[in-house]
Backbone as a ProteinNet text record, in pm:
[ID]
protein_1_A
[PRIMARY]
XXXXXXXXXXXXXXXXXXXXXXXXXXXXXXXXXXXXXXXXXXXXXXXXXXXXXXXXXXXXXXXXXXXXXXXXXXXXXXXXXXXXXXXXXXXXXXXXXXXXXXXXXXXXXXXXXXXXXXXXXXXXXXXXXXXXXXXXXXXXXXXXXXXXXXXXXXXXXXXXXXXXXXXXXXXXXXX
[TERTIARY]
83.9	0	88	95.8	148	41.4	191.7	118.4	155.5	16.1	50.4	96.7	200	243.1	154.3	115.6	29.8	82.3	62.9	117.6	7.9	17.2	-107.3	-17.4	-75.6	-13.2	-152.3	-96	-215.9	-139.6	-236.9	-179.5	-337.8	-281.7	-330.3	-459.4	-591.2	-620.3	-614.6	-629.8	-613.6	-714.4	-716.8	-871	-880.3	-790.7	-824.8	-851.6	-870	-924.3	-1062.6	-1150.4	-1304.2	-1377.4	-1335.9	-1412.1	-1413.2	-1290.7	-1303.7	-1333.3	-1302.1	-1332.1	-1549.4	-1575.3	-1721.4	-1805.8	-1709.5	-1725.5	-1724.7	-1588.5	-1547.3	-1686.4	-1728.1	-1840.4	-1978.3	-1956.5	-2117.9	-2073.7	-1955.1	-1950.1	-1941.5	-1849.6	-1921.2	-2025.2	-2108.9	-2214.5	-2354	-2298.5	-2400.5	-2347.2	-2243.7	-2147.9	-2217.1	-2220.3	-2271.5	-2334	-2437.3	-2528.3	-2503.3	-2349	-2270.5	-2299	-2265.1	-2239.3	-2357.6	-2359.1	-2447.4	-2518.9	-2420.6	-2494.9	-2550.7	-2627.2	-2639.1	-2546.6	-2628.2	-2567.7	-2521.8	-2616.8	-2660.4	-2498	-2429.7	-2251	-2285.2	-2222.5	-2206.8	-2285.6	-2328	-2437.8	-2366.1	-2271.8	-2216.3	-2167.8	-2159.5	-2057.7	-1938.2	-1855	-1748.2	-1643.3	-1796.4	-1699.3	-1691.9	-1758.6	-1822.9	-1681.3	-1684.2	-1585.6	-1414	-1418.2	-1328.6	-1266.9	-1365.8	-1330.3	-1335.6	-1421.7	-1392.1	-1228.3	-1199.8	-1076.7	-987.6	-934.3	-889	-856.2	-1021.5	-1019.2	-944.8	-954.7	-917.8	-750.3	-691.6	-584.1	-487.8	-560.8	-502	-562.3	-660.1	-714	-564.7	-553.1	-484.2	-564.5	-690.8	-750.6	-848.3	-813.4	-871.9	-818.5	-886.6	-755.8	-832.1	-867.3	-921.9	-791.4	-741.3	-659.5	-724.3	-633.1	-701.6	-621.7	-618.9	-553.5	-585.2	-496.8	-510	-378.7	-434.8	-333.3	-350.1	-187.1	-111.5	-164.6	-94.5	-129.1	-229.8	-342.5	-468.7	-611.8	-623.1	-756.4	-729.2	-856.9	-889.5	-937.6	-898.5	-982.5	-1014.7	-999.1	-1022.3	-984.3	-1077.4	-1050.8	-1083.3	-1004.4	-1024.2	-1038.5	-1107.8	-1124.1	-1116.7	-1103.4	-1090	-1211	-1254.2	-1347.2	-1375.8	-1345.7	-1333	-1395.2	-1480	-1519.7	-1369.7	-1420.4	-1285.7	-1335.2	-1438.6	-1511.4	-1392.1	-1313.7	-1203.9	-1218.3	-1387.1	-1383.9	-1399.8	-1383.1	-1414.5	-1334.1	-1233.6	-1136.5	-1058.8	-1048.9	-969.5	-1074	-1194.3	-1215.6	-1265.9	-1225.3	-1210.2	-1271	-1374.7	-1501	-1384.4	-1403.1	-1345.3	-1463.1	-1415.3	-1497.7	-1402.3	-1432.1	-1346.2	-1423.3	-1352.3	-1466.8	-1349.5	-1341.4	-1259.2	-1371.3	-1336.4	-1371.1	-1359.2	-1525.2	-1542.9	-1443.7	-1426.2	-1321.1	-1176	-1143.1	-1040	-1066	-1181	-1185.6	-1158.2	-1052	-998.7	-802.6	-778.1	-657.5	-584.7	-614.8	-531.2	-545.2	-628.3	-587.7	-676.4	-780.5	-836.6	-751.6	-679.3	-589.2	-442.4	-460.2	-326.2	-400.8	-515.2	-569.7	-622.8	-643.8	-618.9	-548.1	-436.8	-282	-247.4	-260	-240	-279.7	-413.7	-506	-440.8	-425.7	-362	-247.1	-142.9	-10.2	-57.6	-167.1	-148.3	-198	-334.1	-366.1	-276.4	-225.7	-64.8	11.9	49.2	124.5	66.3	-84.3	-213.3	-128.7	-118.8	-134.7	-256	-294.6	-460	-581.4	-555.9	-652.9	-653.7	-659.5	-708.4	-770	-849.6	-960.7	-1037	-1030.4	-1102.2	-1222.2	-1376.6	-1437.2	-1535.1	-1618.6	-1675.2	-1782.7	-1861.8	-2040.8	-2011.1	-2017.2	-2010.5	-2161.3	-2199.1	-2318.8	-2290	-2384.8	-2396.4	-2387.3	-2399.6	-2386.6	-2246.3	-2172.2	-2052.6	-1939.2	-1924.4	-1846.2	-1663.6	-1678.4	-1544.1	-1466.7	-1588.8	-1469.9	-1522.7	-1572.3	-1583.5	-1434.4	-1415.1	-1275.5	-1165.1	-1181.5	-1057.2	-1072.6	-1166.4	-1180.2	-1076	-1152.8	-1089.9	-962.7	-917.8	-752.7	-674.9	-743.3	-659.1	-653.3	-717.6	-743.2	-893.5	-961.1	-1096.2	-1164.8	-1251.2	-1327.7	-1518.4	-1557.2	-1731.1	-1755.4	-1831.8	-1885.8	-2020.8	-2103.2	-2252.8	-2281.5	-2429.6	-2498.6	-2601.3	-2627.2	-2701.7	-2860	-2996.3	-3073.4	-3118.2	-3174.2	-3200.3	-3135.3	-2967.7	-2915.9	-2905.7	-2963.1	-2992.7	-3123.7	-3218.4	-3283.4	-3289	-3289.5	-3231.7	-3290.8	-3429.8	-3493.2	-3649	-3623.9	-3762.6	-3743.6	-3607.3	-3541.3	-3482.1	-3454.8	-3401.8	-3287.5	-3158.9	-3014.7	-2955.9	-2884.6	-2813.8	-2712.4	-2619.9	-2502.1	-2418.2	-2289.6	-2183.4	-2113.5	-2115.4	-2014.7	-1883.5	-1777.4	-1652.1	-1572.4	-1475.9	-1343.4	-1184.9	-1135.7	-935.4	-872.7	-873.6	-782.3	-685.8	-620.7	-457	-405.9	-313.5	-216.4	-60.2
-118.7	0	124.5	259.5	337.8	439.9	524.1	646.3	794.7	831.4	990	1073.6	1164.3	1256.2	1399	1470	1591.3	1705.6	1821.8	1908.4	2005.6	2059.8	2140.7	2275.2	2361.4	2459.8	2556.6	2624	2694.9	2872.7	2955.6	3066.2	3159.8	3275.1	3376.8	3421.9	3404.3	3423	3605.4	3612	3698.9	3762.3	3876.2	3922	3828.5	3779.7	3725.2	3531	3565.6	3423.6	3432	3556.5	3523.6	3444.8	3414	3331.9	3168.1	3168.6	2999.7	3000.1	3110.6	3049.9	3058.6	3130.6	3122	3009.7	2924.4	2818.7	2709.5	2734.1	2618.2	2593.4	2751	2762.9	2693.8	2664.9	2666.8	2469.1	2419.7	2314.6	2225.8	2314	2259.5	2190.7	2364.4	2391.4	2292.6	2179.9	2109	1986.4	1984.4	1839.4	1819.7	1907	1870.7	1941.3	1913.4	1959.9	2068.9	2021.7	2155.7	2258.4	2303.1	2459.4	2559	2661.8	2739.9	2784.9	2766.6	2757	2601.5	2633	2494.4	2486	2421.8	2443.5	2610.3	2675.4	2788.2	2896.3	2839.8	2905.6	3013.5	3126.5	3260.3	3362.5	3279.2	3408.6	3524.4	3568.2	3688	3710.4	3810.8	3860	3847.2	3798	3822.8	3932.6	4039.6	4186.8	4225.8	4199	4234.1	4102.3	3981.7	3900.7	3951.1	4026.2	4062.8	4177.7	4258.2	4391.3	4339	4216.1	4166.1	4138.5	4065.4	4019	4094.2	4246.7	4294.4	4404.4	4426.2	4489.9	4362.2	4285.7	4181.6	4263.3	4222.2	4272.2	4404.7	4449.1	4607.4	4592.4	4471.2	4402.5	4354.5	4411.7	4296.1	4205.8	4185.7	4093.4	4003.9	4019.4	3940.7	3853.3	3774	3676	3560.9	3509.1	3435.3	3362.3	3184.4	3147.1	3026.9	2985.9	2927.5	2790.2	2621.4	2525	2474.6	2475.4	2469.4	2349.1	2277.4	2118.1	2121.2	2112	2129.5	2259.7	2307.2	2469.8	2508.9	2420.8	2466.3	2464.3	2435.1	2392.8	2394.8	2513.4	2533.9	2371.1	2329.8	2214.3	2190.4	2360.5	2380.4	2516.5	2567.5	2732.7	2750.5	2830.8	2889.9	3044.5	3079.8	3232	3283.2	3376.3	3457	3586.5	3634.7	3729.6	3793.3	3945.9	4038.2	4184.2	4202.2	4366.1	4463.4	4570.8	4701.5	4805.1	4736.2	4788.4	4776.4	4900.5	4858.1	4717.1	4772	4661.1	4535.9	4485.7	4353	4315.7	4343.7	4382.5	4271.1	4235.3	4135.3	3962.4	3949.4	3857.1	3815.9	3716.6	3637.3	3447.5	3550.4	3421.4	3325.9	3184.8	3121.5	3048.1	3019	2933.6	2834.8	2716.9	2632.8	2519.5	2523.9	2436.9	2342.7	2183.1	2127.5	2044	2052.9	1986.1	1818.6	1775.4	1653.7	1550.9	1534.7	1453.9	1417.9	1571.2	1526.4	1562.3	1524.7	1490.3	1353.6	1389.3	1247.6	1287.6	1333.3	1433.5	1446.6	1498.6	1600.5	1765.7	1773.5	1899.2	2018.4	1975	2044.1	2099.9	2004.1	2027.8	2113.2	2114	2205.3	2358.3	2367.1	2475.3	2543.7	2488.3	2523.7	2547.7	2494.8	2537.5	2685.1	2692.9	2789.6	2902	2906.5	3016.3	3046.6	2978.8	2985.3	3051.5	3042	3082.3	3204	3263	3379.7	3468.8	3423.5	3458.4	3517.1	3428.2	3442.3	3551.7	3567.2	3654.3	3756.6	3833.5	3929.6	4013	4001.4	4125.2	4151.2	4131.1	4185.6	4050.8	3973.5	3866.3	3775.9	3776.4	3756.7	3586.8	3622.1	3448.7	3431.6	3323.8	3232.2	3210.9	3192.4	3163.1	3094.8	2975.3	2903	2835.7	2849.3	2711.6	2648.5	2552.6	2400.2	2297.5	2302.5	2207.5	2084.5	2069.4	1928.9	1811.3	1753.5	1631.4	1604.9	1739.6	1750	1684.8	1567.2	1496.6	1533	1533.3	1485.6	1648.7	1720.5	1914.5	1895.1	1838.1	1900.4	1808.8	1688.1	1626.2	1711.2	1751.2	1831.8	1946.1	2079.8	2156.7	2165	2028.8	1978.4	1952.8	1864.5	1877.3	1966.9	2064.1	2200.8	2294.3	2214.6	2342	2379.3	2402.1	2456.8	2403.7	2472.3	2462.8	2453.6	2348.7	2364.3	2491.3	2599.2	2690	2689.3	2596.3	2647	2570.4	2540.5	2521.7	2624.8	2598.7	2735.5	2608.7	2655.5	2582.4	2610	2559.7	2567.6	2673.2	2618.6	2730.6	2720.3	2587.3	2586.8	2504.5	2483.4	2454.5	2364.9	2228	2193.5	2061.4	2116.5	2031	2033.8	2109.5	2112.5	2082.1	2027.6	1959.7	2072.9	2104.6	2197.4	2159.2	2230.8	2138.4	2259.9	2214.9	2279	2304.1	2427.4	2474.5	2446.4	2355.6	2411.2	2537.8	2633.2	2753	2678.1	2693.8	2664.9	2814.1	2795	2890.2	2828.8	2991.7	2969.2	3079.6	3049.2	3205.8	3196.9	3360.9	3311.3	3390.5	3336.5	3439.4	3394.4
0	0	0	-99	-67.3	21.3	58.9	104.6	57.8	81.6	3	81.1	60.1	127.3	107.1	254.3	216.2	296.4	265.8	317.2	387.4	470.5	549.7	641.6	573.8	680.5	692.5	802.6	855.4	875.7	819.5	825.8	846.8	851.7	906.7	757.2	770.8	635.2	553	471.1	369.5	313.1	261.2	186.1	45.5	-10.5	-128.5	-117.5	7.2	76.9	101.3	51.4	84.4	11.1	-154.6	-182.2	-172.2	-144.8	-69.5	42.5	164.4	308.8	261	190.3	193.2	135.6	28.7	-0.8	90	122	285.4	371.4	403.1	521.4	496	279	257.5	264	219	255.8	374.4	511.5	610	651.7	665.7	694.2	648.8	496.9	454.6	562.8	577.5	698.5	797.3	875.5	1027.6	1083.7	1130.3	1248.1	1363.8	1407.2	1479.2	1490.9	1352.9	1319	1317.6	1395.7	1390.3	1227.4	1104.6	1030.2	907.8	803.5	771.5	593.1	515.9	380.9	303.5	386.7	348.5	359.7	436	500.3	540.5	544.7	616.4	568.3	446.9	367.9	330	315.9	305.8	188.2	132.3	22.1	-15	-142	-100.2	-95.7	-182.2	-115.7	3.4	72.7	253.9	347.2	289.6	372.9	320.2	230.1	181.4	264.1	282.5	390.7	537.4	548.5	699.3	697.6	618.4	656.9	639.5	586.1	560	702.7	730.5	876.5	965.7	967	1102.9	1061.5	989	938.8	1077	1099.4	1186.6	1326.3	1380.7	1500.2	1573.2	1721.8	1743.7	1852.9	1862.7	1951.5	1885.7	1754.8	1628.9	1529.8	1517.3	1398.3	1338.5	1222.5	1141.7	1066	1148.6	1067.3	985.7	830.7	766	763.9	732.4	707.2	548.7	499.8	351.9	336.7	277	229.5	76.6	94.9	-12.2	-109.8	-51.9	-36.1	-154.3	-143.8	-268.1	-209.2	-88.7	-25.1	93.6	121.3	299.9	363.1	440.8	484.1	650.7	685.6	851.7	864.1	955.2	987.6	1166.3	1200.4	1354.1	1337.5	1450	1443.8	1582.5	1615.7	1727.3	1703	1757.2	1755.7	1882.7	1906	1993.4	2005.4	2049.6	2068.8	2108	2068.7	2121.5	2215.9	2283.5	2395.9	2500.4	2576.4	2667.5	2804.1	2835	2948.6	2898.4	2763.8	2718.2	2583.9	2599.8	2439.6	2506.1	2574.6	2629.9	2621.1	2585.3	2533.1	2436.5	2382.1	2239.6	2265.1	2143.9	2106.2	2048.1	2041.9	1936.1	1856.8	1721.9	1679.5	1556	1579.6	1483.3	1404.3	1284.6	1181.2	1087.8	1096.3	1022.9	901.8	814.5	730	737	716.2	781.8	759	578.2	560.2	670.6	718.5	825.1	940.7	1007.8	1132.5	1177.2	1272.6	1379.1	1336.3	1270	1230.4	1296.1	1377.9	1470.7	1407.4	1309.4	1326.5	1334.7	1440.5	1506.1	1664.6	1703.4	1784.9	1745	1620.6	1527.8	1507.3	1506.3	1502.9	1642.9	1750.4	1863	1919.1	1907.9	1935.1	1943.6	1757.7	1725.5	1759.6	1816.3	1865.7	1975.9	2058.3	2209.3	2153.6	2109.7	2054.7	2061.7	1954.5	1933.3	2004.8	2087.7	2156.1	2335	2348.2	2429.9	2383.4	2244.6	2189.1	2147.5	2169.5	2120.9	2226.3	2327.7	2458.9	2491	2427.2	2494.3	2527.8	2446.9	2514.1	2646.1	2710.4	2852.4	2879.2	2777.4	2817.1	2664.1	2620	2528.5	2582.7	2525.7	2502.6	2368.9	2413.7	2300.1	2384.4	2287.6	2296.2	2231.4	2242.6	2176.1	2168.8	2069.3	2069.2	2199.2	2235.1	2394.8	2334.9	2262.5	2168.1	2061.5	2058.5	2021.7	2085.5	2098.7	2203.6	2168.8	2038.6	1982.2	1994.4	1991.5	2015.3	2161.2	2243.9	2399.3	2420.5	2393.6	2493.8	2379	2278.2	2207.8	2320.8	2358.5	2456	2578	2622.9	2750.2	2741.7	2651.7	2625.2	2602.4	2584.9	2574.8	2653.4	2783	2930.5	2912.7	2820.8	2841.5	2989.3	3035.4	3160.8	3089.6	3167.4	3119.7	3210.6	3201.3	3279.6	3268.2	3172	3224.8	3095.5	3114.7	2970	2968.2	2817.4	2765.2	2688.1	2798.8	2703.5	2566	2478	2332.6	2284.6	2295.3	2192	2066.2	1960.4	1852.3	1838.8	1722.8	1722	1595.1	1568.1	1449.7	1387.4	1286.5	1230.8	1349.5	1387.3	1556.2	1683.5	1688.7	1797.4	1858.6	1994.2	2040.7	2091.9	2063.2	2161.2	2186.6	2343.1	2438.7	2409.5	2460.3	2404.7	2534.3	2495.9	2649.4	2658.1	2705	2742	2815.9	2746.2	2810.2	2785.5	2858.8	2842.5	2893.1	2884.9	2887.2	2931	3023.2	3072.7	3036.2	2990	2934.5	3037.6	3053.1	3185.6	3141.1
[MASK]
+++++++++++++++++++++++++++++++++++++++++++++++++++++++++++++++++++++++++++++++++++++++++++++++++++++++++++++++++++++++++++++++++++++++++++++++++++++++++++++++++++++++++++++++

């Protein structure tokens, strides 16, 4: 049996990265149940995700990184997301989305990493936060392996197909 050699790096995304990360989102988004959204992806423009990412650009408590193998295809994204409100500029939503094909990888744990890294290296972020669907088993013990704390559940924080499901609130203090 051979094996294929693949390459995956993960970098900081780009404005001329909106029309695949919006693709990425609309392919997810048809994957799994998870994600706050469905087939439908981010809905957005890609002149509008274009200026998002461009603004993240001059953020430093903000950061949208992308994993692209063999440097032609996103196939996992992490994000950081932060108000510049002073009493709360110090925390950062996360949200992370791997493309189903490579889940069990590791590199949902390569993209968490990374967040922490930079987040460590922001100056300004303080503490991680994320909801995690309650039935999400496989990102709550990734969570947990990375220090996250459960802090609470959130009832019917999505609603999906008529079914109502619970959100976990976890976090990460960085110090």
């Amino acid at each position: 049996m051979e094996t294929e050699k693949i390459e995956i790096m993960i970098r900081e995304a780009i404005p001329s990265d909106a029309k695949e990360i919006l693709a990425f989102s609309r392919q997810t988004g048809a994957e799994t149940d998870f994600l706050t959204y469905g087939e439908e992806g981010l809905e957005l423009s890609e002149a509008f995700e274009e200026m998002y990412l461009e603004g993240l650009m001059d953020k430093q408590n903000a950061i949208l990184l992308v994993a692209i193998i063999n440097n032609e295809e996103i196939i996992g994204m992490a994000s950081v997301g932060a108000d510049d409100k002073p009493k709360t500029q110090h925390v950062g939503e996360v949200g992370i989305t791997v493309s189903k094909e490579f889940w069990g990888f590791g590199l949902g744990t390569a993209l968490m990493e990374e967040i922490e890294i930079w987040a460590k290296e922001s100056g300004v972020i303080r503490r991680l936060e994320l909801t995690v669907h309650s039935e999400n088993e496989r990102a709550i013990v990734l969570y947990e392996k990375m220090g996250y704390h459960r802090e609470g559940l959130l009832s019917r924080i999505m609603c999906i197909n008529g079914t109502f499901v619970d959100g976990v609130m976890m976090s990460l203090l960085i110090d």
